[in-house]
C-alpha positions in Angstrom: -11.8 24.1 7.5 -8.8 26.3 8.2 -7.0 28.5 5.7 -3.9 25.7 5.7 -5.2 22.8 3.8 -4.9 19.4 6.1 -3.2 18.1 3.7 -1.1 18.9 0.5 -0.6 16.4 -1.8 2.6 16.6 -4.6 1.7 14.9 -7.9 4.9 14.6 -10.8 3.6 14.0 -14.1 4.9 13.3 -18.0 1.6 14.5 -19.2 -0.1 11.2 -19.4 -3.8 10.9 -20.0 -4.1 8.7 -16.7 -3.3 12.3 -14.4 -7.1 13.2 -14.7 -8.0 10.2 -13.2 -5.8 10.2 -10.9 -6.3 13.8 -9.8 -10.6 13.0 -10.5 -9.8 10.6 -7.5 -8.4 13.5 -5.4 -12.3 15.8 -6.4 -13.6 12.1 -5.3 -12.4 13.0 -1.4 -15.2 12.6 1.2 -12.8 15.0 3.0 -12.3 17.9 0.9 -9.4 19.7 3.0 -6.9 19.3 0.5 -4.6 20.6 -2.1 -2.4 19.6 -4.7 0.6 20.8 -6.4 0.5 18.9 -9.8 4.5 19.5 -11.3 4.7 19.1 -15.4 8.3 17.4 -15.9 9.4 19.0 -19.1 6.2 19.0 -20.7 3.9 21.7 -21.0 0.2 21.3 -19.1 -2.4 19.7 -21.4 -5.9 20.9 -20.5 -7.1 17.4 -21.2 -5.4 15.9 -18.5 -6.1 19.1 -15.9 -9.7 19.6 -13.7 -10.8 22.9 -13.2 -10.4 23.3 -9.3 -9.2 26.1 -7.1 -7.5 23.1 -4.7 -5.2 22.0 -8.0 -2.3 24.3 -8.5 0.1 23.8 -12.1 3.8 24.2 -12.3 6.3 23.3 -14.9 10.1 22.4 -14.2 13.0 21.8 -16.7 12.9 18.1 -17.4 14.4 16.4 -14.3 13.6 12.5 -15.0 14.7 10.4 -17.9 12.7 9.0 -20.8 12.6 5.5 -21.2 13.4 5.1 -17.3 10.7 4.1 -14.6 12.3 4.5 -11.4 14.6 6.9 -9.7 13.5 10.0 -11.1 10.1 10.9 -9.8 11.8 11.8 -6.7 13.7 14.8 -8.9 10.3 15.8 -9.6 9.1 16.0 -6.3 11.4 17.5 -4.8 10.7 20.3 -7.1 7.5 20.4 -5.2 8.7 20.0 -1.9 10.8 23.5 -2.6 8.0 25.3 -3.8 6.0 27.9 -1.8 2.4 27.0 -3.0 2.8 23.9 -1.7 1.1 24.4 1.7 -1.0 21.9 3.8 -0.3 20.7 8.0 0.5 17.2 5.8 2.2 16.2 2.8 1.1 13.8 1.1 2.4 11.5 -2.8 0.3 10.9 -6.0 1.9 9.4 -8.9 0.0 10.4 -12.2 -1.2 6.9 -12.9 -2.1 6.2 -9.4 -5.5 6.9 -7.8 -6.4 7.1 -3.8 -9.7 5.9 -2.4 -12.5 8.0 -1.6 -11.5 8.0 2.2 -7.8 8.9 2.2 -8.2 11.8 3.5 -10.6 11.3 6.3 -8.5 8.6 7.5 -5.2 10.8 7.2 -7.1 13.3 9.5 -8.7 10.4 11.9 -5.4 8.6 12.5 -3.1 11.8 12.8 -5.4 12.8 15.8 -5.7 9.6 17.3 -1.7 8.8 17.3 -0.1 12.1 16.2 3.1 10.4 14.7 5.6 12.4 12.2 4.8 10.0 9.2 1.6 7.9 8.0 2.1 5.2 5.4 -1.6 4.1 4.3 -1.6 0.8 3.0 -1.7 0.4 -0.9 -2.8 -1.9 -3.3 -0.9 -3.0 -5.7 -1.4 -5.9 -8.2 -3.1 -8.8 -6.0 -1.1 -7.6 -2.8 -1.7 -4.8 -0.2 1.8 -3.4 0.7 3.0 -3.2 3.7 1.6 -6.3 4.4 -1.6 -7.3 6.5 -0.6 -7.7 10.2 2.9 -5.6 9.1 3.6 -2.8 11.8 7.2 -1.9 10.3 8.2 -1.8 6.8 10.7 -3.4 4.6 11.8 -2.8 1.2 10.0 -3.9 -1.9 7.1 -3.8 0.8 6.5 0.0 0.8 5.6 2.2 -1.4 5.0 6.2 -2.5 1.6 6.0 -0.3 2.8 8.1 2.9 2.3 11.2 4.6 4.5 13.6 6.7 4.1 16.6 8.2 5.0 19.3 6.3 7.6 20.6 9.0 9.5 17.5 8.4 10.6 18.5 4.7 10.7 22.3 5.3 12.8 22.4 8.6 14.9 19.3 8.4 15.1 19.2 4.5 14.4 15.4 3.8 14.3 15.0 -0.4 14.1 11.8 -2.1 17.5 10.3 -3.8 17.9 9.2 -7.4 17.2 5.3 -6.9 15.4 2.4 -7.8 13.6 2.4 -3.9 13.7 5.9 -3.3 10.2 5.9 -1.6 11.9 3.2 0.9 15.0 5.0 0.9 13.3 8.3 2.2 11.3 6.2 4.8 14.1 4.1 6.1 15.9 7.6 6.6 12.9 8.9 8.6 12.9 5.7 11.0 17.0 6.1 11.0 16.5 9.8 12.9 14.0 8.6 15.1 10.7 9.7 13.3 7.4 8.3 14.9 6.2 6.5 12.1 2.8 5.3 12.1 1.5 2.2 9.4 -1.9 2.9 8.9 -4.8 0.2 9.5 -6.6 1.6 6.1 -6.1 0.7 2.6 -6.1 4.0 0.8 -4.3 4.1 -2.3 -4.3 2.2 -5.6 -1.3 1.2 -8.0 -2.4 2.3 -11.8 -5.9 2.2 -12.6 -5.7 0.1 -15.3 -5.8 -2.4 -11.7 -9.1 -3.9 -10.6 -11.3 -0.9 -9.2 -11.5 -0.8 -5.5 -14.6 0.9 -4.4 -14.1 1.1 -1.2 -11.4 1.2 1.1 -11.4 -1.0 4.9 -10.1 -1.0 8.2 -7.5 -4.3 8.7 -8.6 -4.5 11.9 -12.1 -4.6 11.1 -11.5 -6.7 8.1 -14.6 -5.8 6.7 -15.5 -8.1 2.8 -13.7 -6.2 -0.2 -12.7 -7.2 -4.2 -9.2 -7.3 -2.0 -9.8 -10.0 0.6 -12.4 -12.3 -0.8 -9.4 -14.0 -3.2 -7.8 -14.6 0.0 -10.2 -16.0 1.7 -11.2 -18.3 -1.3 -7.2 -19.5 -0.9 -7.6 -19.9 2.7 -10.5 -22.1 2.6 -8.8 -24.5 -0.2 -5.9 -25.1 1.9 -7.9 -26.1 4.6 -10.5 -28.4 3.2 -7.6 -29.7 1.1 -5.2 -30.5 4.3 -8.3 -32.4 5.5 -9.0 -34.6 3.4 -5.2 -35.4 3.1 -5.1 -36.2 6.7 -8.9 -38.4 6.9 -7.2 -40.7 4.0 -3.9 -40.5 5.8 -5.9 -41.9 8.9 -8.1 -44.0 6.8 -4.8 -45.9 5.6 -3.2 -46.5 8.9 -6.3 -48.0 10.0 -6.9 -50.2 7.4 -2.9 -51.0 7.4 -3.3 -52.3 11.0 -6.2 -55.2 10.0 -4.4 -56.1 7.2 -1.0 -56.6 8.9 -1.0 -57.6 12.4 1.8 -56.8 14.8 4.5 -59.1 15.3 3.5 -59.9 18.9 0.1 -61.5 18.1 2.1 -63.0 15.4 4.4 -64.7 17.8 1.6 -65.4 20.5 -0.3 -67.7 18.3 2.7 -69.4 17.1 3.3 -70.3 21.3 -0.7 -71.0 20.9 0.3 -74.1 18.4 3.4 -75.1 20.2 1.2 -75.7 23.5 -1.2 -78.1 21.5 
């Protein structure tokens, strides 16, 4: 492991209890090469919410989002981070406070940015009953992306991309990447999880492999419903014609024994 941590992940927070779960989630790593630079907006650090690693570093900033508001002013808050000199790793990487990532972000950040070397990783992320981007998705959209990316550091500290106050700043930051011609790479892994308070995911697959998870089985449940229903639309469909045809016989034979009866 090098003296630059692989990856350095920037985590605004109001305080809330849910920031030692989600930072509990960061301990959880199967890769440990990682940081974090945890940034108190306005509030001062609870020891509650805080675990007691070397990796995890504290900051406080004036208050730069607004009470009462959920989106648009995160972004202020990271961009604290973004300027700050303890915030060092080859990657950067997003937590929000009452978000968790998977036990193999990490790894999979480090397998795929050998593999492909792109400027920008955005690992797939649960949220709700969906995985944004979306299965089979190789560009992005908005309301279809999400906080879950990575870029390497030198694109923030030499080109000096910071998010904007707005309700999609995490698309707005990414659409402004793919604007000046970033590689952007969409990860085949699920990684990251909206809010615990979701249904746990244990454990994080590949799309291509499209191994069983709490994530796909609903779908495939759907899938299967569809189809057995559109069968057995289409065998009574067929059942009807069938039975339509003895019971109303064309005109032709119609007319034919009519010509039958003439003849006699």
């Amino acid at each position: 492991m090098s003296s630059t941590p692989l990856v350095a992940f920037v985590i605004p927070t109001i305080g809330r209890k849910s920031l030692a779960t989600a930072l509990a989630s960061l301990v959880d790593q199967t890769d440990p090469d990682w940081m974090a630079l945890v940034v108190f907006d306005g509030v001062y650090p609870d020891k509650s919410v805080r675990v007691d690693d070397p990796r995890v570093v504290y900051v406080r900033t004036r208050k730069k989002g607004t009470f009462g508001q959920n989106h648009g002013n995160a972004g202020r808050v990271r961009n604290v981070a973004l300027e700050n000199h303890k915030l060092q790793g080859v990657w950067i990487g997003f937590l929000d406070d009452d978000d968790i990532l998977l036990p193999e972000y990490v790894s999979n950040l480090r397998r795929e940015a050998s593999e492909h070397d792109p400027d920008v990783i955005i690992t797939r992320m649960h949220i709700g009953d969906r995985i944004i981007p979306a299965p089979g998705m190789k560009d992005f959209q908005k309301n279809d992306v999400g906080i879950s990316f990575a870029a390497k550091s030198h694109v923030f500290k030499r080109t000096g991309y910071r998010f904007i106050q707005a309700d999609s700043e995490d698309f707005q930051i990414l659409d402004s990447f793919r604007s000046n011609g970033l590689e952007i790479l969409i990860s085949n892994y699920v990684g990251y999880q909206v809010s615990p308070s979701q249904p746990d995911v244990k454990e994080p697959f590949s799309l291509g492999v499209c191994k069983p998870s709490t994530i796909t089985f609903p779908v495939l449940i759907l899938c299967l419903c569809s189809f057995l229903t559109a069968l057995l639309i289409y065998l009574l469909a067929s059942r009807l014609q069938r039975k339509s045809i003895i019971t109303h016989p064309s005109s032709t034979t119609k007319n034919h024994q009519l010509d039958l009866s003439d003849h006699r």
